[in-house]
C-alpha positions as CSV (number, residue, x, y, z in Angstrom):
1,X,-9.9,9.3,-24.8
2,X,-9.4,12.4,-25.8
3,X,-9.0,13.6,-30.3
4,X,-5.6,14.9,-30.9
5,X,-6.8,18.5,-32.0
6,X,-4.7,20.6,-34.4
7,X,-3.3,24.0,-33.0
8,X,-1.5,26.8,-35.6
9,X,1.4,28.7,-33.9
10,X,3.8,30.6,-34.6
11,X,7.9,30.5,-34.1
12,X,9.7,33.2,-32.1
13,X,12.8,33.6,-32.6
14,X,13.2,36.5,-29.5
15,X,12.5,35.6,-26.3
16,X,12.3,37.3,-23.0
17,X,9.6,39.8,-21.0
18,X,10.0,42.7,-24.0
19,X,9.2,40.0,-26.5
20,X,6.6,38.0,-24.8
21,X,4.7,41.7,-24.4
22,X,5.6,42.4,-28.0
23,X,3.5,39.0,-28.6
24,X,0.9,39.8,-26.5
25,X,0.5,43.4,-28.3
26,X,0.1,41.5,-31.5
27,X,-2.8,39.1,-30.1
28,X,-0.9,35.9,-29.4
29,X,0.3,34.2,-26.4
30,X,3.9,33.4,-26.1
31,X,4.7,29.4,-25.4
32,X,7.3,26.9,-25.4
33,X,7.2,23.7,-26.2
34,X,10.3,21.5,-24.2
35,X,11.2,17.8,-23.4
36,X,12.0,15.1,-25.6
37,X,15.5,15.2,-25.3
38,X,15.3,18.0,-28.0
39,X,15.6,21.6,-27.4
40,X,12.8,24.3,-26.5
41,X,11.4,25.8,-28.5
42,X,9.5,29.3,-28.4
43,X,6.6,29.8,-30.4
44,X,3.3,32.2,-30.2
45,X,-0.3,31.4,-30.7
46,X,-3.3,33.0,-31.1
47,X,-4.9,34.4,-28.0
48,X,-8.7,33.8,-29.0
49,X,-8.3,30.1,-29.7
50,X,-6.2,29.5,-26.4
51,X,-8.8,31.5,-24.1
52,X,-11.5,29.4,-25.8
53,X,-9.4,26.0,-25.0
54,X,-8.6,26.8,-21.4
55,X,-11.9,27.7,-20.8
56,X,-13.7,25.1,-22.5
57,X,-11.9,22.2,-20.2
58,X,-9.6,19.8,-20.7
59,X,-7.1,21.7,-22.0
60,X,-4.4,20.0,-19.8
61,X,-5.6,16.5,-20.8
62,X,-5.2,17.4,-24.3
63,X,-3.0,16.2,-26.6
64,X,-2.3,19.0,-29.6
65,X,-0.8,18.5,-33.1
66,X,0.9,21.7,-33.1
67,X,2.6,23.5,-36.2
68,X,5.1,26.3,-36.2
69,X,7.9,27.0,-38.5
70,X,6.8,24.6,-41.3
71,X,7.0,21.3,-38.8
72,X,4.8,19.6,-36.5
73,X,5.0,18.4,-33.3
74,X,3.0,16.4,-30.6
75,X,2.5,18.3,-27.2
76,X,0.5,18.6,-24.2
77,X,0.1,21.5,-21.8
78,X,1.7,21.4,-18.7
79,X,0.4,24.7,-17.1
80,X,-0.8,28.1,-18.4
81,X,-1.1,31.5,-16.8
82,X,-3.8,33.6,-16.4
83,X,-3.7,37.5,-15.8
84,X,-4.9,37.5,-12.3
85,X,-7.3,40.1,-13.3
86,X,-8.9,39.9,-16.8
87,X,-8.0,36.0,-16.6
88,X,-6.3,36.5,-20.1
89,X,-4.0,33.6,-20.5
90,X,-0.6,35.4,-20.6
91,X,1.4,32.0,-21.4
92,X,1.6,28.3,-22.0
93,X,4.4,25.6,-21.7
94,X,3.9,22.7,-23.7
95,X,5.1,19.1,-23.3
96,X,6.4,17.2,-25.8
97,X,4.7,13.7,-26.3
98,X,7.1,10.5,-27.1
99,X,5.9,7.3,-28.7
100,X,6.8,4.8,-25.1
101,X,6.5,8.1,-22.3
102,X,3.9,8.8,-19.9
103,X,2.3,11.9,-18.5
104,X,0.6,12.6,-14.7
105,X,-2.4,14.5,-15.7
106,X,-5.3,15.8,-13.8
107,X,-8.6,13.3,-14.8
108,X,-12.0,14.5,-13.5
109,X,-14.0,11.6,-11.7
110,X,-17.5,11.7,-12.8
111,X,-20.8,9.4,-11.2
112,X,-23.2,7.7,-13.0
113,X,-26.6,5.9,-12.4
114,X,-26.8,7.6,-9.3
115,X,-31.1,6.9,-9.4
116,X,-30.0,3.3,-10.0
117,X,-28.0,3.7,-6.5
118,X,-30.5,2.2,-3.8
119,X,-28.9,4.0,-1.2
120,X,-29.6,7.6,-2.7
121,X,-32.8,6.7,-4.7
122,X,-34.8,4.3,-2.1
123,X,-32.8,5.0,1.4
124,X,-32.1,8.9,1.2
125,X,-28.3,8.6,1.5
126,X,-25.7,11.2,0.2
127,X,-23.1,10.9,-2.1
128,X,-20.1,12.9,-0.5
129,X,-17.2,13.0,-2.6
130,X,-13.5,13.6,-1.9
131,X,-11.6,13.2,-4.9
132,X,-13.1,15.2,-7.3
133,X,-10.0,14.7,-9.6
134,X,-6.9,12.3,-9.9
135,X,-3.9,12.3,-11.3
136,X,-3.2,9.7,-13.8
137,X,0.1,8.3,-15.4
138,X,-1.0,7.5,-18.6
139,X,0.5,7.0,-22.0
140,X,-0.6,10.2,-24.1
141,X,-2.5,8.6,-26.7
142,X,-4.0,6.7,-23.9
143,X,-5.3,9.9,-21.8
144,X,-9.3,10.1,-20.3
145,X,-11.7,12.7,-20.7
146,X,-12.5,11.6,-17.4
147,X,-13.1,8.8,-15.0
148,X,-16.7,7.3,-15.0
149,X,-17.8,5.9,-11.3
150,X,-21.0,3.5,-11.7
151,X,-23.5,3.6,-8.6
152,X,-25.2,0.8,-9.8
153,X,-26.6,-1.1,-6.5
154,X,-24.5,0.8,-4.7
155,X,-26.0,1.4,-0.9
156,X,-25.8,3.5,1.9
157,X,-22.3,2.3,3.7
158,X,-20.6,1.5,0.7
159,X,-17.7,3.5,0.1
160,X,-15.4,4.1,-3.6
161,X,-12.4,3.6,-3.1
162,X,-8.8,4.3,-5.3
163,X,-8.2,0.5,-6.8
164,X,-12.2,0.3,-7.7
165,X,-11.8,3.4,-10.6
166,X,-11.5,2.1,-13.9
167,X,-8.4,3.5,-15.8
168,X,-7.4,2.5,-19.3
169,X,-5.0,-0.5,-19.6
170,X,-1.4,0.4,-18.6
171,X,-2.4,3.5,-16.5
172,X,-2.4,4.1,-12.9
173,X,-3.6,6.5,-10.2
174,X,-1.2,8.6,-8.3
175,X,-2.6,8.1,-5.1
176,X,-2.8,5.1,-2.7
177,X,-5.3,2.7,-4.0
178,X,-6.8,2.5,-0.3
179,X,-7.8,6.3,-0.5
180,X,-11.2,7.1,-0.2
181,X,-12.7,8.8,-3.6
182,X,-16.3,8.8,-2.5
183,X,-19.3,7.1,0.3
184,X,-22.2,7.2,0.4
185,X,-23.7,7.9,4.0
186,X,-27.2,7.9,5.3
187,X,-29.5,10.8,5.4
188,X,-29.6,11.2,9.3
189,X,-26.2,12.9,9.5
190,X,-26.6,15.9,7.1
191,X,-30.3,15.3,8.9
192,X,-29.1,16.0,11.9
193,X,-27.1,18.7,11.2
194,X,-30.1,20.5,9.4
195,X,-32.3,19.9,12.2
196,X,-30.2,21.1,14.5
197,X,-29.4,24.4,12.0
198,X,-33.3,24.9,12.3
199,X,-33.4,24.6,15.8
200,X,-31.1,27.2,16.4
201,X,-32.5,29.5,14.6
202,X,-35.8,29.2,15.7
203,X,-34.1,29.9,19.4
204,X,-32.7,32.8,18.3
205,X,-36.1,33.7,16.9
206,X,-37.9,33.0,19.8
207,X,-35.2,35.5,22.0
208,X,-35.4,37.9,19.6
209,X,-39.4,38.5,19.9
210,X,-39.3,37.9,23.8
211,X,-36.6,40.5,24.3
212,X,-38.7,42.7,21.5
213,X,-41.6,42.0,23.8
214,X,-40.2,42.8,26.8
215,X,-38.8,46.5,25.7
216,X,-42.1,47.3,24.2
217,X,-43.8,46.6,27.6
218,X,-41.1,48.6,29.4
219,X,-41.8,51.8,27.4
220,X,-45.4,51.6,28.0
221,X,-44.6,51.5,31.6
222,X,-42.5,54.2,30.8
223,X,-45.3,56.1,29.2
224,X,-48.2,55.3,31.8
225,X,-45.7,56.6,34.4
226,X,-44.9,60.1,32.7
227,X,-48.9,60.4,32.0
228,X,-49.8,60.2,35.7
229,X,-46.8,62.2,36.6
């Protein structure tokens, strides 16, 4: 789970394009912080320490003790946006978190003891993945830094699904619990595939130099013919 982490802001009492610039000019990021059954409210923080959160990870699985304006509150980020150039975080809405609620967050599924996986360490097979991430309703207190897949004696054919990820007590996936998150299959089909890559390629090579050959022994025909003429 991840630590409630402290986060100093700022309250604006202005809000608006000309004051959210006005903040940015001043090095903050303008944000709101809404839900609760409470009005929003605006607020500015500073732009180093939220470029270095969003980029860090997590940052929407967080939960922040934020103060502004001589109170505190409990939040967590609902979405942020980046300058499409520069990737400078231009703003952040906040959620905020009440004791009994839960959130959908993104979780990142992880995979462990893959050597310990007799179908990837003896037989060859692949792990292909097709959740990398899944959204969770979870209390906030509650929330994972991610979801942790064991391989264990897991072989080729065998196949992850939804209901066998492990989610803290009183959480569940979004998704349907028959979904596919990950299988791993046996080395002849991405075998296959790369053998057939190689062939094709050494086809094209072999064209290449007979066509290569071929021109070269038309302009010495071409030669020979002008010398005796």
């Amino acid at each position: 789970m991840s630590a409630v982490k402290p986060l100093e802001a700022v309250a604006r009492d202005r809000v608006g394009k000309g004051a959210a610039r006005a903040v940015r000019r001043q090095g903050q990021v303008p944000a709101v912080v809404y839900g609760g059954n409470q009005p929003p409210q605006a607020i500015a923080i500073d732009l180093i320490r939220t470029r270095t959160l969003i980029y860090a990870g997590g940052f929407l699985t967080t939960v922040f003790e934020i103060s502004a304006g001589g109170r505190k509150v409990r939040a967590i980020p609902r979405d942020y946006q980046l300058d499409p150039v520069t990737g400078v975080p231009l703003h952040v809405d906040f959620l905020r978190v009440v004791a009994g609620q839960s959130v959908d967050v993104e979780v990142p599924v992880h995979f462990s003891n893959e050597d310990a996986a007799p179908g990837i360490k003896q037989n060859g097979g692949t792990l292909t993945i097709t959740h990398h991430t899944v959204t969770v309703s979870v209390a906030p207190e509650s929330i994972p830094d991610a979801i942790t897949v064991d391989l264990t004696g897991k072989n080729v054919g065998d196949t992850i699904h939804v209901s066998d990820l492990p989610v803290p007590a009183g959480a569940s996936i979004v998704l349907d619990g028959a979904d596919v998150v990950a299988t791993i299959v046996p080395p002849t089909v991405l075998g296959a595939e790369v053998e057939a890559e190689e062939a094709a390629v050494a086809e094209a090579a072999r064209a290449e130099s007979a066509a290569e050959a071929a021109e070269e022994a038309a302009d010495e025909a071409a030669n020979d013919e002008s010398k005796e003429g």
